[in-house]
Each structure stands twice: as structure tokens, then as C-alpha cells.
C-alpha positions as CSV (number, residue, x, y, z in Angstrom):
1,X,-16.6,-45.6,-40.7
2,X,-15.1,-43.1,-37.8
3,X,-12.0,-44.6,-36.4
4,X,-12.5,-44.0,-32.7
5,X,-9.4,-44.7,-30.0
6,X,-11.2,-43.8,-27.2
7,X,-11.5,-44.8,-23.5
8,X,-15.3,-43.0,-23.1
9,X,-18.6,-42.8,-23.5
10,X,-20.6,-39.9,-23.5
11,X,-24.2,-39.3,-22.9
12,X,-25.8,-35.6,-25.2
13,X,-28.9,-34.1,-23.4
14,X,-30.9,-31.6,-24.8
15,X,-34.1,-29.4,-24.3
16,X,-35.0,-25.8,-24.6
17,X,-34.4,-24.5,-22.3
18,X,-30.7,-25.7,-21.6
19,X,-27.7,-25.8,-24.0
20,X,-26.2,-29.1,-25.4
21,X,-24.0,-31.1,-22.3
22,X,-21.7,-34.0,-22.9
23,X,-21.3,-36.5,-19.5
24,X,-19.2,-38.6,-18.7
25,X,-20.9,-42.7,-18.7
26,X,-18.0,-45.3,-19.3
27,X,-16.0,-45.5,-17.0
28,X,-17.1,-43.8,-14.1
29,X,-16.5,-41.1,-12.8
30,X,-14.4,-40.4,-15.0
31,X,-12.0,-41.9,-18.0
32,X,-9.1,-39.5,-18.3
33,X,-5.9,-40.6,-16.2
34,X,-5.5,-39.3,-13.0
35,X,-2.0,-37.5,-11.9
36,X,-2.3,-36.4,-8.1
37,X,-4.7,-37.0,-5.1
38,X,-4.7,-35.4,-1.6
39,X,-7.1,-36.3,1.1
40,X,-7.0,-33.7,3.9
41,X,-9.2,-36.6,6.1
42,X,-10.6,-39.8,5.4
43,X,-13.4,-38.9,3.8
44,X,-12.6,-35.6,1.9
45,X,-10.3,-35.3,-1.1
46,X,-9.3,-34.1,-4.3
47,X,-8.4,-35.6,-7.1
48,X,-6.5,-34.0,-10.8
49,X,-5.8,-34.9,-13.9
50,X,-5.2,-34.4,-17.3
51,X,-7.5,-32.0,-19.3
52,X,-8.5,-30.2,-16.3
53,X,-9.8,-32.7,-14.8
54,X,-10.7,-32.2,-11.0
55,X,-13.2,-34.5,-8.7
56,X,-13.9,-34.4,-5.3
57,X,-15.4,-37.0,-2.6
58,X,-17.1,-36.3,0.7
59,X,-17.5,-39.8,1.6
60,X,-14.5,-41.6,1.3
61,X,-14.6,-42.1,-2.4
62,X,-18.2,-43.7,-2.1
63,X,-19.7,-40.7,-4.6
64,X,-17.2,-38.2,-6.5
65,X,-18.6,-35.1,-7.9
66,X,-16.7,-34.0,-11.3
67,X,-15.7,-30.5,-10.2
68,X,-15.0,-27.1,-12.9
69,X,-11.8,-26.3,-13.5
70,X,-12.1,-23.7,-16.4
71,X,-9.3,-25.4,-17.9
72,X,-8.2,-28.0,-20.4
73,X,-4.7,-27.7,-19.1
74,X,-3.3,-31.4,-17.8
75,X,-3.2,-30.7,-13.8
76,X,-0.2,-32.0,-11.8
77,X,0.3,-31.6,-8.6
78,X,-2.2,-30.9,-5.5
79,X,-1.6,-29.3,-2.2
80,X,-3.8,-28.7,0.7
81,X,-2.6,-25.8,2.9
82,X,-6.1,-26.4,5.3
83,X,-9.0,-28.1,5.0
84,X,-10.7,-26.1,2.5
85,X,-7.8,-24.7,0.8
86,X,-5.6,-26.1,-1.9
87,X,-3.4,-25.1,-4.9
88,X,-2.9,-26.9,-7.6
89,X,-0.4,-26.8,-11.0
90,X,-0.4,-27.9,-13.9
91,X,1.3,-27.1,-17.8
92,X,1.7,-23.9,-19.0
93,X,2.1,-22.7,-16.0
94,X,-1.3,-23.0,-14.6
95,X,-1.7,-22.5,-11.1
96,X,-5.3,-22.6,-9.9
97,X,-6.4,-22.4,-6.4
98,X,-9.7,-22.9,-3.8
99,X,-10.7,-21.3,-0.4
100,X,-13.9,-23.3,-0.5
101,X,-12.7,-27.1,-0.8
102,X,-13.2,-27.2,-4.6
103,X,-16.2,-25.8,-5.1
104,X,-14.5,-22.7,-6.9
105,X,-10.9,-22.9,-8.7
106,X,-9.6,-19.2,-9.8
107,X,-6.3,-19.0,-11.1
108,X,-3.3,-17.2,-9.8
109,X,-0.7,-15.4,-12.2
110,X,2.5,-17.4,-12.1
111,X,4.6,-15.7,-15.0
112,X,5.7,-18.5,-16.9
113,X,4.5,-20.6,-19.3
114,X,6.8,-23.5,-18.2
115,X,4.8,-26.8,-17.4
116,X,4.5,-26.8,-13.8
117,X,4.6,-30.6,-11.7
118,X,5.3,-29.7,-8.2
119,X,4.2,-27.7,-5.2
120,X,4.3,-27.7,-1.7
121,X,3.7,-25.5,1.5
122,X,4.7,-25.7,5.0
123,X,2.0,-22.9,6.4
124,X,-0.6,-20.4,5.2
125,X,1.3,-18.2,3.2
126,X,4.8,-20.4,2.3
127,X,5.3,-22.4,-0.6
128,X,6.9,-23.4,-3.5
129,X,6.4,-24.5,-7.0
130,X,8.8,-26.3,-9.4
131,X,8.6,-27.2,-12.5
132,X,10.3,-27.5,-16.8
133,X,13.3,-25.7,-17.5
134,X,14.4,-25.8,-13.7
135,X,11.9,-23.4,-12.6
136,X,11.3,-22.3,-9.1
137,X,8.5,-20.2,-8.1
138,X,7.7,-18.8,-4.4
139,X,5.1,-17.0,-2.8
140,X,5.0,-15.8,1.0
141,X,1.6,-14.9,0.9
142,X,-0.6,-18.1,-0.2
143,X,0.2,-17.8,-3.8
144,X,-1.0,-13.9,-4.5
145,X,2.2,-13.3,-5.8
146,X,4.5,-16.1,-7.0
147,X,8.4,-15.0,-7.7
148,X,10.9,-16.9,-10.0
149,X,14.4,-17.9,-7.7
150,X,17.2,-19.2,-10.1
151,X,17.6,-23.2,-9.0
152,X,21.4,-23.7,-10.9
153,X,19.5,-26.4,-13.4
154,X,17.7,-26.2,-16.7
155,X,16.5,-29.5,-16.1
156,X,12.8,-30.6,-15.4
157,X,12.1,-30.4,-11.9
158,X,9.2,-32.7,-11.4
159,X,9.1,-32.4,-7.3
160,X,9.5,-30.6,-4.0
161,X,9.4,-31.3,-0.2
162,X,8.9,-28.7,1.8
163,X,9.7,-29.2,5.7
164,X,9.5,-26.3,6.9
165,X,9.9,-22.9,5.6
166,X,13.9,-23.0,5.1
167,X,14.7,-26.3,4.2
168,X,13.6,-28.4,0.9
169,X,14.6,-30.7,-1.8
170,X,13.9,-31.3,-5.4
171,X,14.2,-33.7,-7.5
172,X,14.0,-33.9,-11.8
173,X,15.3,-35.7,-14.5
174,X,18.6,-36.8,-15.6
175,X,19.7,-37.6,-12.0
176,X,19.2,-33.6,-10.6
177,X,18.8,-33.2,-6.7
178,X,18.8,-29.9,-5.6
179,X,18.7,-28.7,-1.7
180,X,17.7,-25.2,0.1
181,X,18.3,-23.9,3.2
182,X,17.0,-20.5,3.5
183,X,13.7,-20.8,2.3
184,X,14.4,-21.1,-1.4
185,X,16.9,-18.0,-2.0
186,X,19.6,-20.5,-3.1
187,X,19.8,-24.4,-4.0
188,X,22.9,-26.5,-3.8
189,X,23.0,-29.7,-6.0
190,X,23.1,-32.5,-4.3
191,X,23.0,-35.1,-7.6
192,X,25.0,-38.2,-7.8
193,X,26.1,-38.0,-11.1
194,X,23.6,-40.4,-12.6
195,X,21.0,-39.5,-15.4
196,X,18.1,-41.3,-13.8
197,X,14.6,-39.7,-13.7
198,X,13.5,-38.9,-10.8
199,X,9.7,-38.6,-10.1
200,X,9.0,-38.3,-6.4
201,X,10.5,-36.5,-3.3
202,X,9.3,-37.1,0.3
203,X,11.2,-35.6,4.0
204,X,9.5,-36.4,7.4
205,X,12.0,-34.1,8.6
206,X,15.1,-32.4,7.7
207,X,17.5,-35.1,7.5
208,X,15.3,-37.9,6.1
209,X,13.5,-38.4,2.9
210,X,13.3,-40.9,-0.3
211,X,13.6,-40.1,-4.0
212,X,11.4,-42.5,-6.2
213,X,12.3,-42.6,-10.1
214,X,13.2,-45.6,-11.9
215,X,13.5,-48.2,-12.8
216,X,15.0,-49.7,-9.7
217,X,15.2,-46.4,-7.8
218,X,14.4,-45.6,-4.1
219,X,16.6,-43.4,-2.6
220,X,17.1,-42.7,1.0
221,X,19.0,-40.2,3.3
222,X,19.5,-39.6,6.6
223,X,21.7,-36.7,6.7
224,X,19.8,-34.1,4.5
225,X,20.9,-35.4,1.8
226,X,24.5,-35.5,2.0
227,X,24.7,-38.9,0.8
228,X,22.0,-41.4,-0.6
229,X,21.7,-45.1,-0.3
230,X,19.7,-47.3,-3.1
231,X,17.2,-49.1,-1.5
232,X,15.3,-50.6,-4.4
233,X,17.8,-53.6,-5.6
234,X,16.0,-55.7,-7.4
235,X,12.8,-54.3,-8.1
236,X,12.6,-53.0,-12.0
237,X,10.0,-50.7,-11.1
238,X,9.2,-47.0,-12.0
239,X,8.0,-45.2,-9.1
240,X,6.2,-42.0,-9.5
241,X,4.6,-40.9,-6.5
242,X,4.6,-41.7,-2.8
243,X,3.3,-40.9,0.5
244,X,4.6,-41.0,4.0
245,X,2.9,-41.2,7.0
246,X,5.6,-41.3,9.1
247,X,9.6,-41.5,8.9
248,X,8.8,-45.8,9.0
249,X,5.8,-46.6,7.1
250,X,5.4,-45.3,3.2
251,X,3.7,-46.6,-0.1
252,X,5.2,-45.7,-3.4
253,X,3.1,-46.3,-6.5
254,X,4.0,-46.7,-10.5
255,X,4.8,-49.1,-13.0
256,X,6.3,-52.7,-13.2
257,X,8.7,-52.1,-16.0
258,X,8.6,-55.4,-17.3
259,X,4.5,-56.4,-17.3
260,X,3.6,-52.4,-17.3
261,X,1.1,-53.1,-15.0
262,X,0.8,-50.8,-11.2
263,X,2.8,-50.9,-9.0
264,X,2.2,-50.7,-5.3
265,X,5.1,-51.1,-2.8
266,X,4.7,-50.6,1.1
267,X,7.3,-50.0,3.9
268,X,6.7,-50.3,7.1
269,X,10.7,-49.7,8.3
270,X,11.7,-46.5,6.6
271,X,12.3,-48.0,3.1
272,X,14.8,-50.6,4.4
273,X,12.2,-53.2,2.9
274,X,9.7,-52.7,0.3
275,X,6.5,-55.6,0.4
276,X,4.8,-55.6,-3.6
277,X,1.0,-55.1,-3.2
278,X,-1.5,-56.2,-6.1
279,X,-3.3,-53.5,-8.0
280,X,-4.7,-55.3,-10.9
281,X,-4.7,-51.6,-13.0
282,X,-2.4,-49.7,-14.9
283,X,0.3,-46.9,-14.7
284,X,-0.8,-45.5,-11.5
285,X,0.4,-41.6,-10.7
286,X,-0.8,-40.7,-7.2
287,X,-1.0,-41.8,-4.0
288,X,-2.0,-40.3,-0.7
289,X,-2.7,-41.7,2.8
290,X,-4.1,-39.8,5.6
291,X,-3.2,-42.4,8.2
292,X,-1.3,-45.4,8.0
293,X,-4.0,-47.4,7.3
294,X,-6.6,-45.4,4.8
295,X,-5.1,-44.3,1.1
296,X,-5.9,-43.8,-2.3
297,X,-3.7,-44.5,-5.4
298,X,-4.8,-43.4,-8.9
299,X,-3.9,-43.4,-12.2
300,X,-4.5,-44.1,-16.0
301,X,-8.1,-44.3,-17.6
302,X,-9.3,-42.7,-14.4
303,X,-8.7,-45.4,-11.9
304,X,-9.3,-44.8,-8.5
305,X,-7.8,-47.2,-5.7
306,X,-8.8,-47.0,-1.9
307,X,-7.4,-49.1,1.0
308,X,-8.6,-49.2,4.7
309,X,-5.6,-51.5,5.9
310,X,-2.8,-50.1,5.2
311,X,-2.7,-51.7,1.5
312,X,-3.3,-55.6,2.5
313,X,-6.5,-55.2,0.4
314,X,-6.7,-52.4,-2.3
315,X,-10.9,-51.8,-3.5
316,X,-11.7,-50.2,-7.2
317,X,-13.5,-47.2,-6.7
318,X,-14.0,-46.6,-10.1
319,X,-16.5,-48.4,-12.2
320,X,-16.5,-49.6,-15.9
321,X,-14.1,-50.6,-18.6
322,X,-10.9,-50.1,-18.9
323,X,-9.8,-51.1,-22.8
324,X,-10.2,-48.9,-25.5
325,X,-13.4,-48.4,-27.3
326,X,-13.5,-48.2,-30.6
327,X,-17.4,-47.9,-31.8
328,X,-21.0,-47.3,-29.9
329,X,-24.5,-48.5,-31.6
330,X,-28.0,-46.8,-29.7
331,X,-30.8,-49.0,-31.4
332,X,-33.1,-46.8,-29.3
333,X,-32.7,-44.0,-26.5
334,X,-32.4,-46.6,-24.0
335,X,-30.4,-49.6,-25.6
336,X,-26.9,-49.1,-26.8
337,X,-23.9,-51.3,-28.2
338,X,-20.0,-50.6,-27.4
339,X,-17.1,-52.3,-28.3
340,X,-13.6,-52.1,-28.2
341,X,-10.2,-54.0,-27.8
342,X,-9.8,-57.4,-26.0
343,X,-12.9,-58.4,-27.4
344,X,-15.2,-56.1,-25.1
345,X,-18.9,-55.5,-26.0
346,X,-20.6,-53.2,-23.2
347,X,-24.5,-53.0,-23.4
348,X,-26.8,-50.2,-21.4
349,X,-30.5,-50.7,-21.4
350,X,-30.8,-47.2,-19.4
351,X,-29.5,-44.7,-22.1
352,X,-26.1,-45.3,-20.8
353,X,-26.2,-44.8,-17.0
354,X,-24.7,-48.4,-16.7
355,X,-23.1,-50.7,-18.6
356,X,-23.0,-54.5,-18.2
357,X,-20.6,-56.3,-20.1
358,X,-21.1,-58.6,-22.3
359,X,-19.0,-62.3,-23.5
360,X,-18.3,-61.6,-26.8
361,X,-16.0,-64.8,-27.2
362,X,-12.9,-63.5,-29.0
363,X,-9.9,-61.3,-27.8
364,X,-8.9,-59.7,-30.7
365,X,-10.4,-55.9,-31.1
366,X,-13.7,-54.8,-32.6
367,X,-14.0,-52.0,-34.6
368,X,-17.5,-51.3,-36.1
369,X,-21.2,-52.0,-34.9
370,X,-24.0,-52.4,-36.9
371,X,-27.6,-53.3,-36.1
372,X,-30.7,-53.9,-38.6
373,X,-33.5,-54.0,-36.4
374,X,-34.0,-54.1,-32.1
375,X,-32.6,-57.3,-32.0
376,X,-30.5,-58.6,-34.8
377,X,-27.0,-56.8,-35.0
378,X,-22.9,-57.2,-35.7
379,X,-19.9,-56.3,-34.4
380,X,-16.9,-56.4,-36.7
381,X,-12.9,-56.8,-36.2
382,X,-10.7,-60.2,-36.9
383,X,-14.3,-62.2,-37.2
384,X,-17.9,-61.0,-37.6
385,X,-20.2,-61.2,-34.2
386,X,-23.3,-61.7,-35.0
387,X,-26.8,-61.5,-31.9
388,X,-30.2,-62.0,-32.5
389,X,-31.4,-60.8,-29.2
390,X,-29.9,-57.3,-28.9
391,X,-26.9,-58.0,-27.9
392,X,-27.2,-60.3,-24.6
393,X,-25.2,-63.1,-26.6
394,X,-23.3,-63.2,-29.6
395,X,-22.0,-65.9,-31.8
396,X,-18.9,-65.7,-34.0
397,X,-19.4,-66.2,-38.1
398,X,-16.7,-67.0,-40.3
399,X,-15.6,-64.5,-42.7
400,X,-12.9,-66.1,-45.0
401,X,-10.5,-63.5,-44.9
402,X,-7.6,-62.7,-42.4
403,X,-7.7,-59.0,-42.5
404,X,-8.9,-57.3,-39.8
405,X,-12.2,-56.2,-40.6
406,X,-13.0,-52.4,-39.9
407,X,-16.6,-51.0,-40.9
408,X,-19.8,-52.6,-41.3
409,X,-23.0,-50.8,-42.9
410,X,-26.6,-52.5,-43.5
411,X,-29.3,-50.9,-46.2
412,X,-31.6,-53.5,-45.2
413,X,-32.4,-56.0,-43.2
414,X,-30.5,-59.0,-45.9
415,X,-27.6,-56.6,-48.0
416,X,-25.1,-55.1,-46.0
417,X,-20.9,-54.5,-46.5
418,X,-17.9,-55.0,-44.7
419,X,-14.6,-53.4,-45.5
420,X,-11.6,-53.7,-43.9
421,X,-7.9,-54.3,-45.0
């Protein structure tokens, strides 16, 4: 019996005249968590993950197209400098960058091997990178050449904001808050003297911007930083991203620390207030609005978020299950059986192009599938599942034991085992 923890399905096509391909089917477009998304309108945008993960829309999110990256490096940070070119970093000091709106990545020589989580430009040729260990790289001409500048920390920087080519901010963990002036040559430290983590940093200009961390962290400054007022009493939230469409209206994205569940908060007055918006996923990572109506937030398990006004209404772009799955069953090429945690049993009648799911009746996990013929089959985990029409219903059987049960095997169509312990 395999023990699978997995959040996928994959579909394996073959012929002779093309090698063996794996693709992605549950969920869709794509299962592995998303970390950043930029739109550079509202209908074009990129989106990057972990494992190299790239995908790109066209129409708003309507279709995404899973892009190649050449890497299984996690991804962190995106950065449009025009419309058809971006950069993006990522660990071990990846730095990958297109001219052609994602349709090619090539990689740029950073020399480190630090985990890089920020970047940002202010023109063509100007930006900066930030990253593990306090590093800070710069390049003047659009990332051919990226030079290391000391930053006065050894902590993880995990953001910059860029608003123009002389001034910036970064933020990292255990409180640091570090502040140029001549275009990255030197940083003064700016920190507070807190360990906080700090996840996010956003300027619409020189003298104002927020720091989102958590939990209960919003910080905001209207003099460049010289001093910093909390704005995010009592909300135990961890922020890790936000996005700014102006110096008044915002949304920051994360995690409620108490339920773990997204987090969406929107301020329409510079961060004086913040108004809690429904998500219904997980962590969510990114967020990015083109105007102050359309945005995206994503995050774990590949969820992608859209919102046409202003975040009153927030639609699912992505498309499948979101529990874990621990076992799949094909009775033939075009029928097929998953199963997973919280009771969920998925069944595709098209080789796996959809999945509808199915009322399996329980909550507790199932862990092994099993089917004896096209229509009789079961599904084990705390009780036995057992369908006699190939999986459209399922009825529970008792099994006289507590243990969670974690394999099932059939020789024939009467004598079969379970084990489990």
C-alpha cells in the first residue's frame, strides 16, 4: 500500500513518437502553492511558485497556461519592469528573467547561493534584489550584471520598495528595517527594536509606506520612516503580502492566526482602518491589483482569487480539491477513483480531465481504494466505503475495529484484506 500525502493528480500519456509527460488534473491549473503574482493590466499576468512553478493568463484569469521555468527552485518574488518584461527570484539564488511576457525564462548570474525573496525596479535598467543572510544585490543595467552592497544585517530580508532610484526600504525578520538613500550604496536601520517578522514592504512615495508581518502588524510611516505607528490593533493576523494602488486604498493578504484560514484586509484611508474580506481558502501569499477595483490573491495548493470590485466579492479561479489525497483507483482509461482527507472521493469519467466529487458520508480520511470489477469497489480509512455502481454513491460498512484502516487488496471478486493499525 503506497502512502501518498499529496494534493495532485496526474494524468501519463504516451505514444511513439513522444516521450512519457506527467500533467497536471486535480486541481487545476495547478496544485503547488503560489508565492507572488503581478498583473501588468487586467487581463495579463504572471503568476510563481514553489518548484518552479510559473503560469500566465491572457484573459483575466479565465485560461492560464503552465509556463517552463527550467527550474525546480521555489520562486518568490515577481517584478514587471514593462509589459513584456519581468524578473523573478527565487532560492538559491535564482534569478530568472523574460523579454517576451513569459514565453522564455533565462537565468541571470546573481553570485550567491542565498535564497532570494525580493526584488524591485523603478526603470529599465534599476533594481534591486534582497534576500537570506541580509543580502543585497543591484544591477543598473536590467539585471546583466547584479552586484552585492553590504546592508549592516545578517538577517533575512524578505522585501524591498523601491521609489525611485535613490530611495528604498527593506524589511526581514526579527524586527529589521533598513532604509537607502543613494540608490542602495549604504542602508541605515531604521528597526524598532522588536523581533517581529516582517513579510511585506510597500511606499507610494518617499515618505509613506506600510510594513505587514505578524501577527497583529501593520505598520505605517509618513516621514520616510523615521517613526512608525501600529495600525493593526486587534487583528491576530499574519500578513504576508500587499498591494497599493494608491497612498489610500490597499489590500493585504495572509493568515488568521487563530482559524489559519486567508486573510484578506482592505483600506480604503491609508491603513487607518482595515475592513476583513472573506476568502474561504488557505494561507494566501500574493496579492496584486492593477486598479483599485481588479486583483488577484493567491496562495497554498495553487489557489487563485480574482476580484472586479475592489474585494466586496472575491471569485475562485482555480478549480478542484483542495484536501489532501491520499490514493487514486482507474477501473478503465476513462473511469477513476480518488480519495483523500475530510472524507473526499473525486470521480472522472474522462481519464481525469474533470473531477466531480462525490458524498462519501464520513469526515475522517481515506486511505486506500480498491475495486473488483467496473462497478463494485471500496474505499478504506476509519470505516470501509463500499459502491456498487462505480463510485456515484457509497455506503458505509461496519468494520469492528477502531484503528484507522490503511490498505485494501482484492484477489477476487469475494476474498480480499484490509490492514491497518
Amino acid at each position: 500500500m503506497k502512502s501518498l500525502i499529496a494534493i495532485l493528480i496526474f494524468s501519463f500519456q504516451a505514444s511513439q513518437m513522444s516521450y512519457s509527460q506527467w500533467f497536471w488534473q486535480n486541481p487545476l491549473p495547478q496544485g503547488n502553492t503560489l508565492l507572488d503574482v503581478c498583473f501588468t493590466d487586467g487581463n495579463t499576468g504572471i503568476l510563481i511558485g514553489t518548484s518552479g512553478t510559473i503560469l500566465r493568463t491572457s484573459d483575466g484569469g479565465e485560461h492560464w497556461i503552465n509556463l517552463i521555468s527550467g527550474t525546480n527552485n521555489d520562486l518568490r518574488s515577481i517584478f514587471f519592469i514593462d509589459d513584456n518584461t519581468a524578473i523573478v527570484v527565487g532560492s538559491g539564488g535564482l534569478i530568472l528573467y523574460t523579454t517576451d511576457d513569459g514565453e522564455n525564462w533565462n537565468t541571470q548570474i546573481s553570485g550567491t547561493s542565498n535564497d532570494l525573496r525580493g526584488v524591485s525596479f523603478v526603470n529599465n535598467n534599476f533594481g534591486i534584489a534582497v534576500g537570506s543572510g541580509g543580502i543585497i544585490l543591484i544591477t543598473t543595467d536590467s539585471g546583466e550584471h547584479w552586484n552585492s552592497k553590504p546592508s549592516g544585517t545578517l538577517y533575512n530580508l524578505t522585501s524591498i520598495s523601491m521609489v525611485n532610484s535613490s530611495t528604498g526600504t527593506a524589511v526581514g525578520n526579527n524586527g529589521i528595517i533598513i532604509r537607502t538613500t543613494n540608490g542602495g550604496d549604504s542602508w541605515i536601520n531604521q528597526s524598532l527594536g522588536t523581533n517581529e517578522g516582517y513579510s511585506d514592504v510597500c511606499f507610494t512615495d518617499e515618505n509613506k509606506g506600510t510594513i505587514f508581518g505578524g501577527p497583529n502588524t501593520i505598520l505605517h510611516t509618513t516621514n520616510g520612516g523615521s517613526t512608525w505607528t501600529n495600525q493593526a490593533s486587534g487583528l491576530p493576523k499574519y500578513l504576508f503580502a500587499a498591494s497599493f494602488t494608491d497612498a489610500n486604498i490597499g489590500t493585504a493578504v495572509g493568515a488568521d492566526a487563530v482559524s489559519l484560514q486567508g486573510t484578506i484586509l482592505r483600506t480604503i484611508d491609508g491603513g487607518s482602518t482595515w475592513e476583513s474580506q472573506s476568502s474561504g481558502t488557505g494561507f494566501l501569499y500574493g496579492v496584486c491589483f492593477t486598479d483599485a477595483n481588479t486583483g488577484r490573491a493567491v496562495g497554498a495548493n495553487g489557489v487563485i482569487l480574482n476580484t472586479l470590485d475592489g474585494g466586496s466579492t472575491w471569485t475562485n479561479q482555480s478549480i478542484g480539491a483542495i484536501e489532501d489525497l491520499r490514493d487514486v483507483f482507474f477501473i478503465d482509461i476513462n473511469r477513476g477513483i480518488a480519495a483523500g482527507n475530510v472524507g473526499t472521493i473525486l470521480l472522472t469519467t474522462d481519464g481525469g480531465s474533470s473531477w466531480k466529487s462525490q458524498m462519501s458520508g464520513m469526515n475522517e480520511s481515506i486511505f486506500s481504494i480498491f475495486f473488483t470489477d467496473n462497478n463494485n469497489g471500496f474505499a478504506v480509512g476509519s470505516s470501509i466505503l463500499h459502491t456498487t455502481d462505480g463510485g456515484d454513491t457509497w455506503n458505509i460498512q461496519s468494520s469492528g475495529t477502531t484503528s484507522a484502516l490503511l490498505g485494501i487488496y482484492f484477489i477476487n471478486n469475494n476474498i480480499g484484506a484490509i490492514v491497518g493499525g
